[in-house]
Structures are given as C-alpha cells and as structure tokens.
matplotlib code that plots the C-alpha trace (Angstrom):
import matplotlib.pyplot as plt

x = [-14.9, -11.8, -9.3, -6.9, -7.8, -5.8, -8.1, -11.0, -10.0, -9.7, -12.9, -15.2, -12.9, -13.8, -17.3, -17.3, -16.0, -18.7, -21.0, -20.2, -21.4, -18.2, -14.2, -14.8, -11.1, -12.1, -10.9, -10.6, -6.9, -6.6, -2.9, -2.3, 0.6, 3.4, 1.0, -1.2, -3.8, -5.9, -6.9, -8.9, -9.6, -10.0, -8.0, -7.4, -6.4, -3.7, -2.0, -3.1, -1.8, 0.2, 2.4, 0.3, -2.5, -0.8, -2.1, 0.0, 0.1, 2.5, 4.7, 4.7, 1.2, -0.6, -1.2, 2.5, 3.9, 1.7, 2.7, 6.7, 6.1, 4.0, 4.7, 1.4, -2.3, -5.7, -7.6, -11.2, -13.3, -16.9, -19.4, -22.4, -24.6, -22.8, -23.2, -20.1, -17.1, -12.8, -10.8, -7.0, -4.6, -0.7, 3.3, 3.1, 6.4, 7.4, 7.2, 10.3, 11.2, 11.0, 7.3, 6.6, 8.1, 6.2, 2.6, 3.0, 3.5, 0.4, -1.7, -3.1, -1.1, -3.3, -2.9, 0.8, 1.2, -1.1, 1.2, 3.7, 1.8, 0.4, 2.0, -1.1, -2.9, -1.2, -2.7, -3.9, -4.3, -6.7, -7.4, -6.2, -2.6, -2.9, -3.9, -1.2, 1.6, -0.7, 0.4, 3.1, 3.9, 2.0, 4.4, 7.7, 7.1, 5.4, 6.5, 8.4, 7.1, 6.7, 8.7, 7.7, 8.2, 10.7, 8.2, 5.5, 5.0, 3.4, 2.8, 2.3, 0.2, 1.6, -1.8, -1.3, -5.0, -7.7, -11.5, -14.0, -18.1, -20.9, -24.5, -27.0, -30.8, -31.5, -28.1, -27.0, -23.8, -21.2, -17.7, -14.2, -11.4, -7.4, -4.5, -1.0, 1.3, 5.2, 6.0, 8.7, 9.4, 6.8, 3.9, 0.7, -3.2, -5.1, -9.2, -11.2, -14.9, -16.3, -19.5, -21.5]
y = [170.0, 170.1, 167.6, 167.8, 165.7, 167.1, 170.5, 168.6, 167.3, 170.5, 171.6, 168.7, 168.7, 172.0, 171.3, 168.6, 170.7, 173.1, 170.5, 167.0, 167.8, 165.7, 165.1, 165.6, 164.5, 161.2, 158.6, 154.7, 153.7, 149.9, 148.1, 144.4, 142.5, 140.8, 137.7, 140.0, 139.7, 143.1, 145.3, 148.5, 151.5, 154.9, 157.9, 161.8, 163.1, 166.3, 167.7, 166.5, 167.6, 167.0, 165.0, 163.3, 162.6, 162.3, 160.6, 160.4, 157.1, 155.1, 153.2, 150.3, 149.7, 147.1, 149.7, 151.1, 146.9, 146.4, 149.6, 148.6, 145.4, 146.4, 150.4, 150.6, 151.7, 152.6, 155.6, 155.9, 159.2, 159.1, 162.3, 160.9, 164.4, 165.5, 161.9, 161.2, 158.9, 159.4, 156.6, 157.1, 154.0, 154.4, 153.5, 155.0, 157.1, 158.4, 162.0, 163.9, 163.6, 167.8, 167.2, 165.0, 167.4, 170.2, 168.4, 166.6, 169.6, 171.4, 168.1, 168.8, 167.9, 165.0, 163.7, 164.0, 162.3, 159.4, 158.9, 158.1, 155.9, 153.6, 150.6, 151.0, 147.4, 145.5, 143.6, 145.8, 143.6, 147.1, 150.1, 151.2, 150.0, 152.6, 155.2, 154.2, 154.6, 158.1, 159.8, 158.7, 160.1, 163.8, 163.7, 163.2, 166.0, 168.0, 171.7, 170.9, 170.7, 166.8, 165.6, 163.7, 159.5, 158.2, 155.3, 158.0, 159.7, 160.3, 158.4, 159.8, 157.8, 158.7, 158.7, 156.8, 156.2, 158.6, 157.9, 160.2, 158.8, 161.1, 159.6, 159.6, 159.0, 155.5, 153.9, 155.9, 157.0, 159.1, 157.8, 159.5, 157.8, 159.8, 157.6, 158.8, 158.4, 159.3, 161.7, 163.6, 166.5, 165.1, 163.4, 164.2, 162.8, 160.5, 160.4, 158.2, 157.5, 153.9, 152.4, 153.0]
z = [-37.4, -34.9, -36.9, -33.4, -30.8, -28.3, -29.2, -29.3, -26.0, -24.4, -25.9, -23.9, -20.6, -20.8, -20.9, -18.7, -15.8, -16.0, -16.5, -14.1, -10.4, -8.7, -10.6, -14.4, -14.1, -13.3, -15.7, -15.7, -16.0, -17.0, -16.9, -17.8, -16.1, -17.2, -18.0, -19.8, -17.2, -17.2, -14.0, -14.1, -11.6, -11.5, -11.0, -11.1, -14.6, -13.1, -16.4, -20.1, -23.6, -26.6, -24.9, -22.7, -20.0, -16.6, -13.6, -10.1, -7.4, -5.1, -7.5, -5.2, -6.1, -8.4, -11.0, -10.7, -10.7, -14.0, -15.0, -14.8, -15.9, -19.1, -19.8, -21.4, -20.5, -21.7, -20.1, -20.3, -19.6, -18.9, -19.1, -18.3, -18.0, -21.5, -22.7, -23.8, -23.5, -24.6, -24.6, -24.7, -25.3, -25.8, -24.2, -20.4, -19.5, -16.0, -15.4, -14.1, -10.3, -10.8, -12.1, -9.3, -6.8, -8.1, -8.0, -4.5, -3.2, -4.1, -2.6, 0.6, 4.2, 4.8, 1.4, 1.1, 4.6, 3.8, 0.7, 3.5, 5.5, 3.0, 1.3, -1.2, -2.6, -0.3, 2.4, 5.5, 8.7, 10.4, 10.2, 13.2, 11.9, 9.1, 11.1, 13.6, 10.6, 9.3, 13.1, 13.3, 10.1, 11.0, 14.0, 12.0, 9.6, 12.1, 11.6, 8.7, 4.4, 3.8, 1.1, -2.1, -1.1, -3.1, -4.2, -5.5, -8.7, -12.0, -15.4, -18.6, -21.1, -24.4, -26.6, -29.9, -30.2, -29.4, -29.2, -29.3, -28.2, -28.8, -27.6, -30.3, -30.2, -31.2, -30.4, -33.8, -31.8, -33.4, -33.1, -34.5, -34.2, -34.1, -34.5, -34.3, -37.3, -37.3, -40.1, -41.5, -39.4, -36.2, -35.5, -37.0, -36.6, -38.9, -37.9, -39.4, -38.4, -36.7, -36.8, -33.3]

ax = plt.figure().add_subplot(projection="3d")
ax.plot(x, y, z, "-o")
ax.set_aspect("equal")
plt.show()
C-alpha cells in the first residue's frame, strides 16, 4: 500500500489520463471570501507535486479576489469511469512571475490573447464587445510573441490534507485520509482511514 500520497497521486492521474475521454486534469477549485462566503468552479490542474497542485487564471477574477482575500482553497478531482474522487485542501501561494512566464507561453495564440481581452467575472454588456477588445488585441501583438498580462498567473495550493475515494459495491466505499504534520528535519504524512 503506497503510504505517499503525492505517489499515490501520480499513480491514479496516471490512470485517469488514459482512462477519462475529455481533461482528467479537470478539478473543482472552491475559494471563500473575506466573509467566508464559499464559491466553486472548475479548472485545469498544469503542474502537481510535493509542493503543490497548480492551477493558472486572471487575478482580477472572483476566484483570484477570494483567493487574495482568503489564501486558501480546496481542490476536488472527479474520475467518474475509474470511480473515484481526490480532494486536496491547504494555504494557496502564488507561483513565480518566471513560472508564469514559462506556462503562458506554451498556451495557444488565441488563448493567450483572450487573457488580454477579458476582465474575467465581471459584467459583460455583449459579446460583440468582447470580441471587439479580442481583435483589437490580435491586431496589437500581431507579428510579435504576446506577453504574459500583468493581472494573470498561477496559484499553488499547498496540500495539508489529502483525500483519497475509492467506489465500493454497496456504498462500502474505501476512504484514506493523509494529513501533513511538520517534523524535525521536514514534513512528513500521517494516513489514517475514514468511514465511507
């Protein structure tokens, strides 16, 4: 039995994107306001491991207000044709304007240039006035690389709690449970098993 869930991880992501038809990176990312008030949606898992599962958005956003306001998140991974579930919690860091850099440019043109045009979750008044600001976006960086928007980058959500959720016949689910504990010399895992 894998006692690392970070390994253990890796094991069913790996499974996952051989298995899932469409974005076995697909996770559920819910923040909370200052107030405490909770919102959920989901996006793009791009880099994951010891130190963290890393997602990447307009910081201007809802998600990136909460996110500034209350530097903490839950991620939630669902498998449905493996049958299976991860939930992540922990403290949410930004990545490094470098990292940033260095993932915005491997996004498509398109992509990169909407990240330009769009004051994401704030009111629209039309579509056409979005793809009014997308042209005139592709016409400013036409013939030239488009640069990371100072507004947009990536989170890291430092995992403190892991969950592991195996389906089981009868609603007998198996559940393990990895919580981070500071030790001496670094961090290590504690796993203990919950009732389904």
């Amino acid at each position: 039995m894998v006692d690392d869930p970070i390994a253990l991880f890796d094991d069913w992501f790996a499974q996952a994107q051989a298995k899932e038809l469409n974005d076995a990176n697909a996770m559920a990312v819910a923040t909370a306001d200052a107030s405490g008030a909770p919102s959920v949606r989901m996006v793009l898992l791009k880099d994951h491991g010891p130190e963290g599962f890393t997602f990447y958005t307009n910081g201007e956003s809802r998600k990136g207000d909460e996110l500034a306001a209350n530097p903490c998140a839950a991620l939630l991974f669902h498998w449905k044709s493996l049958r299976r579930q991860v939930r992540v919690e922990g403290p949410v860091e930004r990545v490094s304007s470098e990292e940033a850099d260095a993932y915005f440019a491997t996004r498509g043109r398109d992509s990169q240039l909407g990240a330009w045009a769009s004051d994401q979750s704030h009111p629209l008044p039309s579509r056409d006035v979005f793809e009014t600001r997308y042209e005139a976006m592709r016409e400013q960086f036409e013939g030239s690389d488009v640069p990371r928007p100072p507004h947009w980058g990536g989170w890291r959500v430092v995992p403190e709690r892991i969950e592991f959720w195996q389906d089981r016949e009868h609603r007998l689910h198996e559940r393990r449970l990895f919580c981070r504990e500071t030790a001496p010399g670094g961090d290590a895992w504690s796993e203990t098993l919950l009732y389904p």
